[in-house]
N, C-alpha and C positions, 0 to 999 in steps of 0.2 A: 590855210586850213590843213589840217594833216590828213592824211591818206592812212586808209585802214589798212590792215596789214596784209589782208588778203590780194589785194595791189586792185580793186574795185573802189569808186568814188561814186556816195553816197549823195543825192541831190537832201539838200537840207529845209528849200523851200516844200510849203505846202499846196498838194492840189484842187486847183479850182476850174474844175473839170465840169462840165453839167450831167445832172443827172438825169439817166436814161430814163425810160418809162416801166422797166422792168426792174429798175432801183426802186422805183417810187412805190411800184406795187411792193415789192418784198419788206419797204419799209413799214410801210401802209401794214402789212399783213401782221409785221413782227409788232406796230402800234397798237392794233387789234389784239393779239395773243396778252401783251401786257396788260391792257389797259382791261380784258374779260378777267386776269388773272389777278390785276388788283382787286376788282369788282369783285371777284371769288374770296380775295384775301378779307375784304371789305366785311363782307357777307360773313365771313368765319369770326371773326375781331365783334361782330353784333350780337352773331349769337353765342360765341362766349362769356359775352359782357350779361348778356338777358340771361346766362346757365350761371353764370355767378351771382348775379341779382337775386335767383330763387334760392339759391344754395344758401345766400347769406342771411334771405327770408325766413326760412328753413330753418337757420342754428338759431336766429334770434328767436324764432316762436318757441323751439326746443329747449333752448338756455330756460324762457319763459314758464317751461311747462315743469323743468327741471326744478326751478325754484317755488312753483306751486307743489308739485309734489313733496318736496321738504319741507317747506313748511305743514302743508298735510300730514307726512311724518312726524314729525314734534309735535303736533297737535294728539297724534290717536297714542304716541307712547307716553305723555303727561295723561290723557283719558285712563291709560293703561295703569301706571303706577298709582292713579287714586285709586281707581280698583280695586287693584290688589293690597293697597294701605286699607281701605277697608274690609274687604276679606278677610285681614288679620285681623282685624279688629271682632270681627264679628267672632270668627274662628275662634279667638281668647276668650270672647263671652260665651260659646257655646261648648266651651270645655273648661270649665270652673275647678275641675280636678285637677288639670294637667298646669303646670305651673305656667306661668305666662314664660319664661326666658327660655323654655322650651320650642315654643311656637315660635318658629321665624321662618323668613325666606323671602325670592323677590320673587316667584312668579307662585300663582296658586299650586302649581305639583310639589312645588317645594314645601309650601306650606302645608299642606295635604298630609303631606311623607315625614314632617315633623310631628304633625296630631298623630300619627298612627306611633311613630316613635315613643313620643310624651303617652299615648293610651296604656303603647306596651309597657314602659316602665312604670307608670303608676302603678297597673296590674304586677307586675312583677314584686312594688315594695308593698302592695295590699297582700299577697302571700305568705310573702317573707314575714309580718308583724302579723298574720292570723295565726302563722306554725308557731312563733313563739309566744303568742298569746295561748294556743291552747296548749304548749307543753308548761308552760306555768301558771296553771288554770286554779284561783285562789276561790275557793266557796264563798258566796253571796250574800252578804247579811254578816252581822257582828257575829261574836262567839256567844254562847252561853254564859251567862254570870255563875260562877262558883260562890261557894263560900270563901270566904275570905279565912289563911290558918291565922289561928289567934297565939301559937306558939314563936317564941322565942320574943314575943309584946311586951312592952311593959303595960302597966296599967294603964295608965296614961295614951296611950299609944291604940288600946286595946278600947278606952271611952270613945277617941276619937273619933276609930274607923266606926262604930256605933252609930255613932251624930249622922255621918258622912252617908251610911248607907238608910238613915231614916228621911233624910232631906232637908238635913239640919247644916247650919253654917260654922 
């Protein structure tokens, strides 16, 4: 065997010495402290297991409720857009004046703020064609029948217009 260098020699067997009663208990003791500590580890390892159980509970009802409420969603904004496709609807037929390609929008304000749009500019070309209607204001009814000149006629000409104003062909 070789010798350490510190010039001591190290016994290489193992000892099989008995144990005192004062080993026993401290062993006994240190069994104890483990054995309440796994119990403790035990105990923690349960109820994290039982805190994730609910937690998992928990997302799956969530996820659950998630998907109802979308669907919910998609359900009230199709409610929504017939709605308002009708609203247009009605809106065109209670404004006969105002051109239909006028009337548009996707929610009623929109709609709303185009009828007032389409109001105002109808009112605006109902002014425009009343000023020029009255500044070309042509009197009512045919003109008066004149006599007809019978100068520069020939005879002929002059039988004609005759016939024509007796109710002859």
């Amino acid at each position: 065997m070789d010798e350490p260098k510190d010039g001591t020699q190290e016994t290489q067997e193992p000892r099989n010495e008995a144990s005192t009663p004062e080993d026993l208990a401290a062993l006994k003791a240190q069994l104890d402290e483990e054995q309440k500590a796994k119990s403790a580890l035990e105990q923690a390892v349960a109820e994290r297991d039982a805190k994730l159980t609910g937690l998992e509970t928990a997302l799956s009802e969530a996820k659950q409720s998630s998907e109802a409420s979308a669907a919910d969603l998609v359900a009230v904004k199709e409610a929504r857009d017939q709605a308002v496709s009708k609203y247009l609807d009605i809106a065109k037929a209670l404004n006969p004046t105002v051109p239909e390609g006028i009337i548009v929008g996707g929610t009623i304000a929109e709609i709303d703020a185009s009828i007032e749009k389409g109001k105002a500019l109808v009112s605006s070309v109902k002014q425009s064609l009343e000023s020029e209607a009255s500044a070309a204001k042509v009197p009512a009814g045919a003109p008066t029948r004149g006599t007809i000149s019978l100068e520069g006629m020939s005879p002929r000409d002059k039988i004609a217009a005759g016939i024509q104003q007796k109710g002859g062909t």
